[in-house]
C-alpha positions as CSV (number, residue, x, y, z in Angstrom):
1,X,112.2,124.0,60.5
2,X,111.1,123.8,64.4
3,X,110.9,126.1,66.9
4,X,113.9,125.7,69.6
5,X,112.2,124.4,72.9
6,X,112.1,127.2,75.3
7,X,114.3,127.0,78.3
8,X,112.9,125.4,81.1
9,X,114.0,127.6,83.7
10,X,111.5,130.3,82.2
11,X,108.4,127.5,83.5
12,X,110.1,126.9,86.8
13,X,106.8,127.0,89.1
14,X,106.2,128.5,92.1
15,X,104.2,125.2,93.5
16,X,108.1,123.7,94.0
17,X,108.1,125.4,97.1
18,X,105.5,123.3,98.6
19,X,107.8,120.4,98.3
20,X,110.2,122.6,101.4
21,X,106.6,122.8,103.5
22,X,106.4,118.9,103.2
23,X,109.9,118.4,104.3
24,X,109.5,121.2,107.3
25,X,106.2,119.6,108.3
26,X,107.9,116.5,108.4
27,X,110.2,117.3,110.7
28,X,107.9,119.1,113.5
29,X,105.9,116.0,112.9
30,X,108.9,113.6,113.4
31,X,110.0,116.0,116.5
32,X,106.6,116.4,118.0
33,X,106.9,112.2,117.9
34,X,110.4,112.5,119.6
35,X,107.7,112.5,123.1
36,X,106.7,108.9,122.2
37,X,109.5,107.6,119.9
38,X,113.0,108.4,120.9
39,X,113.8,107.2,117.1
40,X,111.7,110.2,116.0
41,X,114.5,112.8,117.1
42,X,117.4,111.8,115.3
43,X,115.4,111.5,112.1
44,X,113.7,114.9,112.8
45,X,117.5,116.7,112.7
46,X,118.5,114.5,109.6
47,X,115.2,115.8,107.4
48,X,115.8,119.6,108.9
49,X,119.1,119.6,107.2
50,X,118.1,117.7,104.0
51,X,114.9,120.2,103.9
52,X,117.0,123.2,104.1
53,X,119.2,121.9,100.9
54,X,116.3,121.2,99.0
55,X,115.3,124.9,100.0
56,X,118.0,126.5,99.3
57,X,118.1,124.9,95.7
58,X,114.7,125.6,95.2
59,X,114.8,129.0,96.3
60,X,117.7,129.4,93.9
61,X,115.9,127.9,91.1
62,X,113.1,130.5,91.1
63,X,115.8,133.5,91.5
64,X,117.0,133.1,88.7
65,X,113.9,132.8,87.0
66,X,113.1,136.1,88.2
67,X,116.3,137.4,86.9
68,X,115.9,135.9,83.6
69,X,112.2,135.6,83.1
70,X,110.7,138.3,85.4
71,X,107.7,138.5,82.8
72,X,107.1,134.9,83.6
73,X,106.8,135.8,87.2
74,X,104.6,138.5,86.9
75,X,102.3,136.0,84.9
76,X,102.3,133.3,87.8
77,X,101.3,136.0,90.3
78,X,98.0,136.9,87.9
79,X,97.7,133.1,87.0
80,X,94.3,132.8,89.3
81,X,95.2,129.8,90.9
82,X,99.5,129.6,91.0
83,X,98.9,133.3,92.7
84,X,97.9,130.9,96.0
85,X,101.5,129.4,95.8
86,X,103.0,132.8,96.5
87,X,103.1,132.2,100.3
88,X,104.7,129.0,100.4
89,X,107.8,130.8,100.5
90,X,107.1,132.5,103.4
91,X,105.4,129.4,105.1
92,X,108.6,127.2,104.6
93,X,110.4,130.0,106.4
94,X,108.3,130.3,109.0
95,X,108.1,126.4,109.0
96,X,111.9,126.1,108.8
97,X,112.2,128.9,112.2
98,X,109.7,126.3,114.1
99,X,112.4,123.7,113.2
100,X,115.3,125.3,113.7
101,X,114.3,126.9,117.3
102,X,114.7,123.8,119.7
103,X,118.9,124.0,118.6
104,X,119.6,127.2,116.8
105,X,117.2,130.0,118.6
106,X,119.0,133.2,117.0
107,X,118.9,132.0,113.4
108,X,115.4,130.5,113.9
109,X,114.2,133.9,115.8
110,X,115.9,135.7,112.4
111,X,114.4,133.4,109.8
112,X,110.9,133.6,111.9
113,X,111.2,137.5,111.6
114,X,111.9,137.4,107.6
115,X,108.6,135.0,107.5
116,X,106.7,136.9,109.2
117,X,106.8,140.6,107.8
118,X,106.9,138.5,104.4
119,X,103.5,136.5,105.1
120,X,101.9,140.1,106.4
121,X,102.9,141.7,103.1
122,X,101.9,138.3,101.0
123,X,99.0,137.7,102.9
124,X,97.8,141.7,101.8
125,X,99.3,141.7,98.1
126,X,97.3,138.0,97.7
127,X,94.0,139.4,99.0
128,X,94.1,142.7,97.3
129,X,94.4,141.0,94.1
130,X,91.6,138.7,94.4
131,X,89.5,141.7,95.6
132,X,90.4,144.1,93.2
133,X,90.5,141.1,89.7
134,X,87.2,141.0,87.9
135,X,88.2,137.9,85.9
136,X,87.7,135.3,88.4
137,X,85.3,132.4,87.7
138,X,83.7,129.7,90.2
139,X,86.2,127.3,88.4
140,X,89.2,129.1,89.8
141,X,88.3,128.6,93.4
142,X,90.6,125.2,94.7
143,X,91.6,124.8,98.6
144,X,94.7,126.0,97.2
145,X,93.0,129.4,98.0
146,X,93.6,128.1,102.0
147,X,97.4,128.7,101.4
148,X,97.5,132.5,102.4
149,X,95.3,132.0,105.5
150,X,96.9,128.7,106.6
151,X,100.6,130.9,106.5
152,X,99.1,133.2,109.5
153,X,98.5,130.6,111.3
154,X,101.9,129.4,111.3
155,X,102.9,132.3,112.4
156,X,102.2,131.9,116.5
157,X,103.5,128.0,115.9
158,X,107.2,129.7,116.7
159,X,106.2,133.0,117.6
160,X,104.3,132.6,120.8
161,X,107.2,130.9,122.2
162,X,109.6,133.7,121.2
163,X,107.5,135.8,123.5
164,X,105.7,137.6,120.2
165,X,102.5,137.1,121.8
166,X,100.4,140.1,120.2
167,X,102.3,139.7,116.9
168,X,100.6,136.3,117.0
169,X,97.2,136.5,117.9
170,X,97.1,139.5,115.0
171,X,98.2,137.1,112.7
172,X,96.1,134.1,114.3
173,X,92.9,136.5,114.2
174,X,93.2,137.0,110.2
175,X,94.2,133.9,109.8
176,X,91.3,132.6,111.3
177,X,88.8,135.0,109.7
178,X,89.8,133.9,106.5
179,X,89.7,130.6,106.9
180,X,85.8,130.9,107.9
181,X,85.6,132.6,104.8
182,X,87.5,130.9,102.0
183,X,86.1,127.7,103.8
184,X,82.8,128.5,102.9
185,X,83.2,129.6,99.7
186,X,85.1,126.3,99.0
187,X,82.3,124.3,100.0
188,X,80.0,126.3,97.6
189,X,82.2,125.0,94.8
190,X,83.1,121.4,95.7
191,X,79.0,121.3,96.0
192,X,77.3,123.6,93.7
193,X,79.9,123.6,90.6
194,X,81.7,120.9,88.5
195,X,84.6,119.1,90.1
196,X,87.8,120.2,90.5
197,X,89.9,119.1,87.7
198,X,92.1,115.8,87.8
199,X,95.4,118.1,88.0
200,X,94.5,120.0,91.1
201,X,92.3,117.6,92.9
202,X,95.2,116.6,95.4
203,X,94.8,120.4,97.0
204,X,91.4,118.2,98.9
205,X,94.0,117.8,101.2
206,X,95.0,121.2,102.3
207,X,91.1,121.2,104.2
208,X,93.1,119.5,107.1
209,X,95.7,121.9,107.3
210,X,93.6,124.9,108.5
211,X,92.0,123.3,111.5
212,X,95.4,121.1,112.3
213,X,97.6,124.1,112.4
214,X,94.8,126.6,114.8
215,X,95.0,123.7,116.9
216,X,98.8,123.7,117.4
217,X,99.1,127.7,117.4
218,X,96.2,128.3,119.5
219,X,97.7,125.9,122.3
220,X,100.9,127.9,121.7
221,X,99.0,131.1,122.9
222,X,96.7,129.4,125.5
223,X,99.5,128.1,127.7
224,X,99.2,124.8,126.2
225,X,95.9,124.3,127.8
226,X,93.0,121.8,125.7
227,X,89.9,123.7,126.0
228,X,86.8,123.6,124.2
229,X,88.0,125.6,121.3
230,X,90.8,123.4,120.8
231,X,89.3,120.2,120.9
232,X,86.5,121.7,118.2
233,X,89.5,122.8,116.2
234,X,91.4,119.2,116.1
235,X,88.1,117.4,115.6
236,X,86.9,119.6,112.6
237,X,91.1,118.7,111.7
238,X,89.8,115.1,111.5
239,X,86.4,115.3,110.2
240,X,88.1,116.4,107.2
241,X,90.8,114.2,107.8
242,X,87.4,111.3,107.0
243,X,86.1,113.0,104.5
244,X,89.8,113.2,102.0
245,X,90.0,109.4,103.1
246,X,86.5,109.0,101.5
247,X,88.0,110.7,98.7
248,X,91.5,108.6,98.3
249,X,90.1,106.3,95.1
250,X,89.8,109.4,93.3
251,X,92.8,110.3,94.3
252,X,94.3,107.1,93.5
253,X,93.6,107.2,90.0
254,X,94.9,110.9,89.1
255,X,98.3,110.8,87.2
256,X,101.3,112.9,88.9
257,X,101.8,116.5,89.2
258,X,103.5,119.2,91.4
259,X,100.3,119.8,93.0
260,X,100.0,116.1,95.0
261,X,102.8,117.9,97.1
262,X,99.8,119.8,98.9
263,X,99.3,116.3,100.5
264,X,102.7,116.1,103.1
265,X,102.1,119.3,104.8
266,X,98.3,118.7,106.0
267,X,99.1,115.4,106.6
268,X,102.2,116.8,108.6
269,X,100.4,119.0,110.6
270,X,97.5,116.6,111.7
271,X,99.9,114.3,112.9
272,X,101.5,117.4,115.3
273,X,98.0,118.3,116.7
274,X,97.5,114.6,117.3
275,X,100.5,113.5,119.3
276,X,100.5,117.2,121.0
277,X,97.1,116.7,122.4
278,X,98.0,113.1,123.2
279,X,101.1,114.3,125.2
280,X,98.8,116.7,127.2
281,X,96.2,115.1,127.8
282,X,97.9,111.2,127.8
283,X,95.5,110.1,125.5
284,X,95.7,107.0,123.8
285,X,93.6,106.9,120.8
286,X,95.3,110.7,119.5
287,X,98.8,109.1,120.1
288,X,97.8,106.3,117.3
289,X,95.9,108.8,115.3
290,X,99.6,110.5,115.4
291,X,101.4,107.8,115.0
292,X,99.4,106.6,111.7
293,X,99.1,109.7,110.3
294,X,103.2,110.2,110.4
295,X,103.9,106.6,108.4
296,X,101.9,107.7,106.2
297,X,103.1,111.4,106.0
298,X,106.8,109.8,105.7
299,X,105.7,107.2,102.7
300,X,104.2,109.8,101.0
301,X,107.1,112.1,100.9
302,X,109.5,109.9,99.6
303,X,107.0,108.6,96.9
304,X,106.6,112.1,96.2
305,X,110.2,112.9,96.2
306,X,111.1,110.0,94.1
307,X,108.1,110.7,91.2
308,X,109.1,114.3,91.3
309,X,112.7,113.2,90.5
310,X,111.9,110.7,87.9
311,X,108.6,113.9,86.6
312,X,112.4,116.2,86.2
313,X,114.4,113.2,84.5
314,X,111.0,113.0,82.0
315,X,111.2,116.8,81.5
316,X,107.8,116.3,83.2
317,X,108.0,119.6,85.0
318,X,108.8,123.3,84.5
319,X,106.8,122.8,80.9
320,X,104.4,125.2,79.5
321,X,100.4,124.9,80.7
């Protein structure tokens, strides 16, 4: 006699809320287009709305997890890489806020509030528990790690323009410092230590996003104005932007997973720093740059979306590690 396969619900990930980043960085990309492409706009409101269903079933998904499974929970938050994932959820609110603003300021003010305090308390709970584990190895270490930093970032992306300017440049300054840090310590590993394996490999990608999103928040805070400190953020966005590209046959031969998700949203936010320095400083070549990078960001979220469907049609996902 067999044992009766466990539920899947109980191995519902947290990493499915990356998939709501992708679609909310696709839409500031698309809308940050709308300057160049009136096509852009349209299709920007179109993905918002689809986003926020797939969010909202996601978000349902994993509440009932932690009603039913709550143990399980607790085990992704001391799982030393899922624990990363954490913030997701409160960077696809803050991301959804940025989108909603332009239309629906009160609810996007309201969602940008939640995602906020959230991140702060994420960002302290995440940190405090790799400070205070003892069981961490080299191995652990992915640019998955980025995630909490990246999420305070976000946070002036929406927030300067609500007029929260000393709520953002807190945020911005931690995000920042850790970024310098965990950047460092990322290199170490991708240098020193064996590779990362096959199944998180695709998290390469979220080196752009730091970088990429600075760019966009500290132009927020600066009065939109391209100083020296921008341009050597956007710059060190595509020098790594070169060096995943290097990387892409590796890529190319890795089987699919949840975690090839952390490609849309870097991807989503180079393509925003690109066509907003091109719109302010009518510049051709970061236009194309844009422009490039957002058929590629759209391809790859519907060939994501359409392997993750056919991954949950396999019983490919929510399975035990």
């Amino acid at each position: 006699m067999t044992d009766a396969p466990e539920p899947r619900l109980k191995h519902y990930p947290i990493t499915f809320f990356a998939i709501v980043m992708g679609f909310m960085g696709l839409v500031l990309a698309l809308h940050a287009a709308s300057h160049f492409y009136d096509v852009a706009e349209p299709a920007a409101h179109t993905v918002l709305w689809i986003g926020i269903g797939i969010a909202a079933l996601i978000a349902a998904g994993y509440l009932a997890k932690l009603l039913r499974y709550p143990s399980m929970v607790v085990w992704e938050w001391h799982h030393p890489v899922r624990v990363a994932f954490f913030p997701t959820i409160t960077i696809s609110l803050l991301l959804m806020a940025t989108a909603l603003a332009p239309q629906f300021d009160t609810a996007a003010r309201v969602v940008w509030m939640v995602g906020t305090v959230g991140q702060g308390i994420l960002t302290v709970a995440v940190i405090n528990g790799w400070i205070s584990h003892r069981s961490f190895e080299v191995g652990h270490l992915t640019p998955a790690w980025f995630i909490p930093a990246v999420g305070n970032v976000i946070v002036p992306v929406a927030g300067a323009g609500f007029g929260y300017i000393e709520t953002s440049w807190a945020f911005f300054a931690v995000g920042m410092m850790f970024w310098g840090v965990l950047l460092t310590l990322v290199m170490n590993r991708l240098i020193f230590h064996d590779p990362i394996p096959g199944r998180l490999f695709p998290t390469m990608v979220i080196l752009i996003a730091p970088p990429s999103v600075a760019f966009v928040a500290y132009l927020k805070m600066n009065g939109g104005v391209v100083d020296g400190f921008a341009r050597t953020l956007i710059y060190a966005a595509y020098f790594f932007g070169a060096l995943v590209l290097a990387e892409l046959p590796k890529l190319a031969k890795l089987p699919f997973a949840l975690s090839w998700w952390a490609l849309s949203f870097p991807l989503a936010a180079l393509s925003v720093a690109s066509f907003m320095f091109a719109r302010i400083e009518h510049t051709a070549f970061h236009q194309i740059v844009g422009l490039i990078v957002l058929i590629v960001l759209i391809v790859v979220v519907l060939g994501l979306f359409w392997r993750t469907g056919k991954a949950i049609a396999k019983h490919g996902v929510c399975v035990p590690e």
